[in-house]
Backbone as CSV, one residue per row, in Angstrom:
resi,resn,N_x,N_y,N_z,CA_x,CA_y,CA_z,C_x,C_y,C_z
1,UNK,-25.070,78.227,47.446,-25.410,79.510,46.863,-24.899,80.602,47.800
2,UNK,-23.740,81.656,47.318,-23.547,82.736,47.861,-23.935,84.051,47.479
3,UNK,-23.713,85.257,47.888,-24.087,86.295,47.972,-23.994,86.949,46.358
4,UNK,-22.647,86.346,45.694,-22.623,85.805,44.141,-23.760,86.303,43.282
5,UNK,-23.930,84.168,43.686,-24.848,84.163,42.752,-26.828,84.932,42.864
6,UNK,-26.749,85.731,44.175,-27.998,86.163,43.952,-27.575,87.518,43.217
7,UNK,-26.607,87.992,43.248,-26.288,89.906,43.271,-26.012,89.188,41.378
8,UNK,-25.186,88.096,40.802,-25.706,88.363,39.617,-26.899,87.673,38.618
9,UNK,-27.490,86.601,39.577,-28.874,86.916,38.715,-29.741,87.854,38.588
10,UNK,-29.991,88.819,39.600,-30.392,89.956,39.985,-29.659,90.785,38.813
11,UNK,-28.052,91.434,38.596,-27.763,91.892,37.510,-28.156,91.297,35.862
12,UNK,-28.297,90.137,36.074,-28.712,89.733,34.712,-30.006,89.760,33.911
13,UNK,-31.131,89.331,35.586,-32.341,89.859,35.258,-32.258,91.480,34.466
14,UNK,-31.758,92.393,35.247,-31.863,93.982,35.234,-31.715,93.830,33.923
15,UNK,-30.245,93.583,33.693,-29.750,93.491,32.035,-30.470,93.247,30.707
16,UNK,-31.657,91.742,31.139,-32.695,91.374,30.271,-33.472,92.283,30.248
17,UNK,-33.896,92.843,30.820,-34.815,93.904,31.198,-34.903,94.790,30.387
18,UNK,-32.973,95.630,30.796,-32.797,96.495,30.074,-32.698,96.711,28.568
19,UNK,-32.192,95.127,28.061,-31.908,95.034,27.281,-33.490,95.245,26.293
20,UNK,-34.508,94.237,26.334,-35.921,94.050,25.830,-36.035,95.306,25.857
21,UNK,-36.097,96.619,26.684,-36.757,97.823,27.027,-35.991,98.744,25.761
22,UNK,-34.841,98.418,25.699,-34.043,99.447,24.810,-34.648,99.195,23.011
23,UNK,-34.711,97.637,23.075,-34.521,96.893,21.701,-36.156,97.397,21.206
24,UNK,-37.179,97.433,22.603,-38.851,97.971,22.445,-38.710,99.841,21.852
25,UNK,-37.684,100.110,22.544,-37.895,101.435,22.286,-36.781,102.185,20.969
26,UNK,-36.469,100.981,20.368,-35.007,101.591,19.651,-33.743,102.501,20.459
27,UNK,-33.659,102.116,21.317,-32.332,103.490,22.353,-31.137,101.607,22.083
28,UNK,-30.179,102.439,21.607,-29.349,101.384,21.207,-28.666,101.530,22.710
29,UNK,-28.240,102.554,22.976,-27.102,102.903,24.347,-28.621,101.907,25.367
30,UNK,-29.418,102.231,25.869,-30.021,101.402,26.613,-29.856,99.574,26.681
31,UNK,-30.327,99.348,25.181,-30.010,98.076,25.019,-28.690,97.412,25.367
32,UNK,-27.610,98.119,24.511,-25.766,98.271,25.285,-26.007,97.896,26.654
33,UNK,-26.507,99.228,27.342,-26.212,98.835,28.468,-26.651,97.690,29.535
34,UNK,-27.626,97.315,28.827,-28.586,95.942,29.522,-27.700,94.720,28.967
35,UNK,-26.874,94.854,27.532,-26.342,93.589,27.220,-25.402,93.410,28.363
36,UNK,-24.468,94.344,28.774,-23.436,94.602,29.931,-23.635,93.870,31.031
37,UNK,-25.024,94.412,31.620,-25.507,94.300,32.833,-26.064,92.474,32.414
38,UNK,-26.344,92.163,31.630,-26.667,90.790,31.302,-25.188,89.899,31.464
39,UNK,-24.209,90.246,30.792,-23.040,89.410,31.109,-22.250,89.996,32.308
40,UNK,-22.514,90.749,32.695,-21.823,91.242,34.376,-22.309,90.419,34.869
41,UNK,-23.762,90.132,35.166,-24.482,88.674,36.165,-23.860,87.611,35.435
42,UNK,-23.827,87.379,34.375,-23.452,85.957,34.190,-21.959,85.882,34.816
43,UNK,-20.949,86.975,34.410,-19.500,86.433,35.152,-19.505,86.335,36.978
44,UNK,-20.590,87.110,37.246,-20.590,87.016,38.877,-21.335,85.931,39.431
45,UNK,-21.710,85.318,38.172,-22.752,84.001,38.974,-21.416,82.923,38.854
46,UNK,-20.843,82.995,37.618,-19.482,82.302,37.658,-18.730,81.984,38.348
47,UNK,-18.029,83.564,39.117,-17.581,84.109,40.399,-18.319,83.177,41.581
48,UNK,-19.281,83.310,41.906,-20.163,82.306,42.927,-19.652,80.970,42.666
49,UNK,-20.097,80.609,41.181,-19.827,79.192,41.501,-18.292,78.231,41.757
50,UNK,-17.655,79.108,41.479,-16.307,79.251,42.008,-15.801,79.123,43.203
51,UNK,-16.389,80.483,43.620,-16.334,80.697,45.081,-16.927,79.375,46.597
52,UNK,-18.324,78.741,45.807,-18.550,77.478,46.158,-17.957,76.392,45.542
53,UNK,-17.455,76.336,44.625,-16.106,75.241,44.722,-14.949,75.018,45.358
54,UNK,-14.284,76.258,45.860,-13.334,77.012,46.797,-13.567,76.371,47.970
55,UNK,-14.784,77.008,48.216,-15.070,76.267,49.611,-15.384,75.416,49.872
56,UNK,-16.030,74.273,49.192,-16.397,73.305,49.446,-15.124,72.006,49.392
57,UNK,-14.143,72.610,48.453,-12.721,71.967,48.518,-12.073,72.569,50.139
58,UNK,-12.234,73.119,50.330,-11.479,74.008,51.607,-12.223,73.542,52.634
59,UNK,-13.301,72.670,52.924,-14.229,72.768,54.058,-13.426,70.934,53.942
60,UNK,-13.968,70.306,52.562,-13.076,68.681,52.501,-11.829,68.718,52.841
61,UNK,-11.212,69.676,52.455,-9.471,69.632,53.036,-9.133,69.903,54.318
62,UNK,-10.121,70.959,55.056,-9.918,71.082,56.596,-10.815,69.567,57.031
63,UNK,-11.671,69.229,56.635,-12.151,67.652,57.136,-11.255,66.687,57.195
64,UNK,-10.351,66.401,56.532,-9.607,65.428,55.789,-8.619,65.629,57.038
65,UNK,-8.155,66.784,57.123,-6.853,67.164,57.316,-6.710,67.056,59.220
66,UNK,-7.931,67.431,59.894,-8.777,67.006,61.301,-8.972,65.385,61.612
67,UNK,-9.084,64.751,60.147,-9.661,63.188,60.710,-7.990,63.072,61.135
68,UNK,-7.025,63.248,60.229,-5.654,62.803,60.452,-5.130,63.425,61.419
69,UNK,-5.205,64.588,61.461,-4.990,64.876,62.908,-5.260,64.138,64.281
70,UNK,-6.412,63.839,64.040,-7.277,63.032,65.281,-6.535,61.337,65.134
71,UNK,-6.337,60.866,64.152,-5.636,59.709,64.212,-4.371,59.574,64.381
72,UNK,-3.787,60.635,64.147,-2.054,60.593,64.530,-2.112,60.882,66.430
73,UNK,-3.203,61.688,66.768,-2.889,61.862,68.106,-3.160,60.733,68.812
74,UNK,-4.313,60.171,68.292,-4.595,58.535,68.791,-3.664,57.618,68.740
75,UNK,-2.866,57.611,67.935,-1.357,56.676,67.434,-0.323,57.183,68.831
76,UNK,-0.416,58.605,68.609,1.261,58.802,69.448,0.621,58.416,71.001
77,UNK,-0.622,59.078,71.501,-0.914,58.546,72.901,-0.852,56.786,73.021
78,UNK,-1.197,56.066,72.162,-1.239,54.771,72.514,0.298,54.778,72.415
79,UNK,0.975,54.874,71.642,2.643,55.119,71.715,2.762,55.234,72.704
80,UNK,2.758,56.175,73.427,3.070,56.755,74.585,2.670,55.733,75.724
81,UNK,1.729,55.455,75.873,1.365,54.343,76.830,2.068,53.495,76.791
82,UNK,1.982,52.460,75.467,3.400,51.746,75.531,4.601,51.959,76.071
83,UNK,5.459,53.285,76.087,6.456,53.674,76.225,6.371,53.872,77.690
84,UNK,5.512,54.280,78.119,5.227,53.927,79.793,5.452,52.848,80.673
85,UNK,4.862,52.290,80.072,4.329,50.771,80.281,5.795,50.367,80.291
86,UNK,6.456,50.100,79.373,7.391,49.390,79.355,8.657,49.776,79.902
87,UNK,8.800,51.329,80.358,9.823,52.281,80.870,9.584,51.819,81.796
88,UNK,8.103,51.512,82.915,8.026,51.322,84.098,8.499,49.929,84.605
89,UNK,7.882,48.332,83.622,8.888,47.023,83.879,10.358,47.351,83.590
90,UNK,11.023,47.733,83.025,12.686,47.938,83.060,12.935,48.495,84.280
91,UNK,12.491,49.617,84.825,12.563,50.437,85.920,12.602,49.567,86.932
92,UNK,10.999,48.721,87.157,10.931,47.464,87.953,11.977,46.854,88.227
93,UNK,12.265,45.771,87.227,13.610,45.441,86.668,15.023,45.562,87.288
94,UNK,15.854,47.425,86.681,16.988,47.132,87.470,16.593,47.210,88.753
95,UNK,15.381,48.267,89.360,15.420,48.474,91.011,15.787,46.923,91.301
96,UNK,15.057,46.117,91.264,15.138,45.022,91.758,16.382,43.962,91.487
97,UNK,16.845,44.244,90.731,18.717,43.857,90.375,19.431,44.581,90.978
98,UNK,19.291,45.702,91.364,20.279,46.784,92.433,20.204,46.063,93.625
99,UNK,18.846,46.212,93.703,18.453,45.632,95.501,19.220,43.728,95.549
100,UNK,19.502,42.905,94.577,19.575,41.949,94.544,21.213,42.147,94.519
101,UNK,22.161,42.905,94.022,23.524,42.940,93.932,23.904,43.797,95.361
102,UNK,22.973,44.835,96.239,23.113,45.223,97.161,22.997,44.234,98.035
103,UNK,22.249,43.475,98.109,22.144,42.138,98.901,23.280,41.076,99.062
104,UNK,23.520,40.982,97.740,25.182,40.006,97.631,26.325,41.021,98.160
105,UNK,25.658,41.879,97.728,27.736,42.328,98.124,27.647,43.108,99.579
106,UNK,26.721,43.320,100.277,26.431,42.950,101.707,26.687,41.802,102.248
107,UNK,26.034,40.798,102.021,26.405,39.536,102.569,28.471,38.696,102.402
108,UNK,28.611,39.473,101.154,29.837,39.188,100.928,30.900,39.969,101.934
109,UNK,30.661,41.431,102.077,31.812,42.221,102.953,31.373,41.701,104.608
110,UNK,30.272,41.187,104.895,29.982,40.297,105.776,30.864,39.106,106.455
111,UNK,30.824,38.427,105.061,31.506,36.955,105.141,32.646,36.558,104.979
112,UNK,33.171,37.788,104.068,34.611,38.068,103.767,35.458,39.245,104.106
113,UNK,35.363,39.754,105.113,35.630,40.954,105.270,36.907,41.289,104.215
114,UNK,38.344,40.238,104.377,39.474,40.406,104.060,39.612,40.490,102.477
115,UNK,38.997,39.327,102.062,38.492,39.427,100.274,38.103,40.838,99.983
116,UNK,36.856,41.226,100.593,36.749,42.523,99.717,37.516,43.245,100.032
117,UNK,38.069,43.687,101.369,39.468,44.699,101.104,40.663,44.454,100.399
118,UNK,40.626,43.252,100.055,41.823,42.959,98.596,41.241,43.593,97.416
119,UNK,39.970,43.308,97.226,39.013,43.791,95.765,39.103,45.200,96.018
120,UNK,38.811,45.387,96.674,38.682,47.220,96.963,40.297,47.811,96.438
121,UNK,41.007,47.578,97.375,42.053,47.905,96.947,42.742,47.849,95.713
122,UNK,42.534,46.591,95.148,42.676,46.334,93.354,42.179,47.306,92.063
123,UNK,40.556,47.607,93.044,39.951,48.388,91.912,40.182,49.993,92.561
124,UNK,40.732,50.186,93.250,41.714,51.775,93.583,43.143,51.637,93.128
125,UNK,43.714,50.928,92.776,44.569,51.017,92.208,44.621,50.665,90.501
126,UNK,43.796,49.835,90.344,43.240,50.164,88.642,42.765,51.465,88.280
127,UNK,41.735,52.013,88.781,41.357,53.358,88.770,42.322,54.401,88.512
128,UNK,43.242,54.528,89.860,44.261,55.424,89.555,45.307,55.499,88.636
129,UNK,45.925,53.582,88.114,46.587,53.446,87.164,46.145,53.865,85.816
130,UNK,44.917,53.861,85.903,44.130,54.575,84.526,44.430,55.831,83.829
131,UNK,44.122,56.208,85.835,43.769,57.961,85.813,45.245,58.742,85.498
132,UNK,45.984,57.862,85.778,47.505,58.780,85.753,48.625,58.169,84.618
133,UNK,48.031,56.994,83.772,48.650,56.439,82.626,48.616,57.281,81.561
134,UNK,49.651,57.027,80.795,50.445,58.282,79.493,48.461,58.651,78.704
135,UNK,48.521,57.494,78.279,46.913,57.231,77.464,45.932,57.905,78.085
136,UNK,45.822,58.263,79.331,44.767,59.077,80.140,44.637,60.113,79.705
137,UNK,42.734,60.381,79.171,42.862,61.893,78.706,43.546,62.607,80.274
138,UNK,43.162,62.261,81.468,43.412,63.240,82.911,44.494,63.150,82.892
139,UNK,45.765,62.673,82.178,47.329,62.713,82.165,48.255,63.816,82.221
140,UNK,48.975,64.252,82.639,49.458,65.527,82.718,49.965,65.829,81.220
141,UNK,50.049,67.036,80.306,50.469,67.070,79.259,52.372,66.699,79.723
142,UNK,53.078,65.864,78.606,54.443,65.920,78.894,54.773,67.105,78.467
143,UNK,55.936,66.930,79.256,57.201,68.285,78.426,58.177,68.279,77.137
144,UNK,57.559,69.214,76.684,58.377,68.874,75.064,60.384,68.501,75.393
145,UNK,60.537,68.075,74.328,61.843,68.079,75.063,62.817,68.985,74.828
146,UNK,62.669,69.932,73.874,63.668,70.983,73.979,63.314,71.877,75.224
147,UNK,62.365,71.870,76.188,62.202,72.050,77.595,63.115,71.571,78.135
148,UNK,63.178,70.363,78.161,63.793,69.330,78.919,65.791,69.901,78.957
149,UNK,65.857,70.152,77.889,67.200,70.026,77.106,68.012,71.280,77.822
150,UNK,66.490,72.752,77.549,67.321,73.776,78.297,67.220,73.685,79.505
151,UNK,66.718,72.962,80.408,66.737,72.919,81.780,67.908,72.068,82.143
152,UNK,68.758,70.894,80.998,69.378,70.557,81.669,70.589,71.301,81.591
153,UNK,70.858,71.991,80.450,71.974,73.170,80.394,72.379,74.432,81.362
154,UNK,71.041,74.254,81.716,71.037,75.413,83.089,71.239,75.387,83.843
């Protein structure tokens, strides 16, 4: 019950009121005006009950709309934990494969000194053959050849 429905039972009472008082005394304009005041309360009690349907849909839809809220945040944090969790064993993981290939290839420039300066050298000269091959985006652009053509005329 809102402010509505008391302001038009209150008008409708008046209206009955007015209305009986006019119909007692023959004043037609009195009676008129009490029929008025009789259906003014009835459309404002209408108005009310409306107005508490409004809201009471609007109070279920902000409820509704909070539980899901509250369960999607519960979803993405447990997400998230997971995603922790499991970011941190991979992490585990390579550290400990770094430290395990740092270990070999220590012990190797150790044991082999001469081997890995062959390897070394192989993979500096792959590198650079890369870096300076036609196919290399880092390749120098060529020279068109009508460049070529007037330079040799010159």
């Amino acid at each position: 019950m809102n402010k509505d429905h008391i302001e038009g039972a209150f008008s409708e009472a008046k209206g009955t009121i007015k209305e009986a008082a006019g119909d007692m005394t023959g004043d037609a304009r009195t009676e008129a005006s009490g029929k008025i005041d009789e259906l003014t309360g009835r459309a404002q009690q209408a108005w009310g009950d409306a107005r508490d349907t409004i809201d009471g849909v609007a109070a279920d839809a902000s409820e509704t709309l909070s539980d899901a809220a509250a369960r999607a945040s519960s979803t993405i944090r447990d997400k998230a934990e997971t995603v922790k969790a499991t970011a941190s064993q991979v992490g585990s993981k390579v550290y400990e494969a770094g430290a395990t290939a740092g270990h070999t290839i220590a012990s190797t420039v150790k044991e082999q000194p001469l081997l890995t300066l062959i390897g070394v050298a192989a993979i500096g000269y792959l590198a650079g053959y890369l870096l300076h091959s036609p196919s290399s985006p880092f390749a120098p652009e060529p020279e068109p050849r009508y460049r070529r053509a007037i330079r040799r005329w010159s």
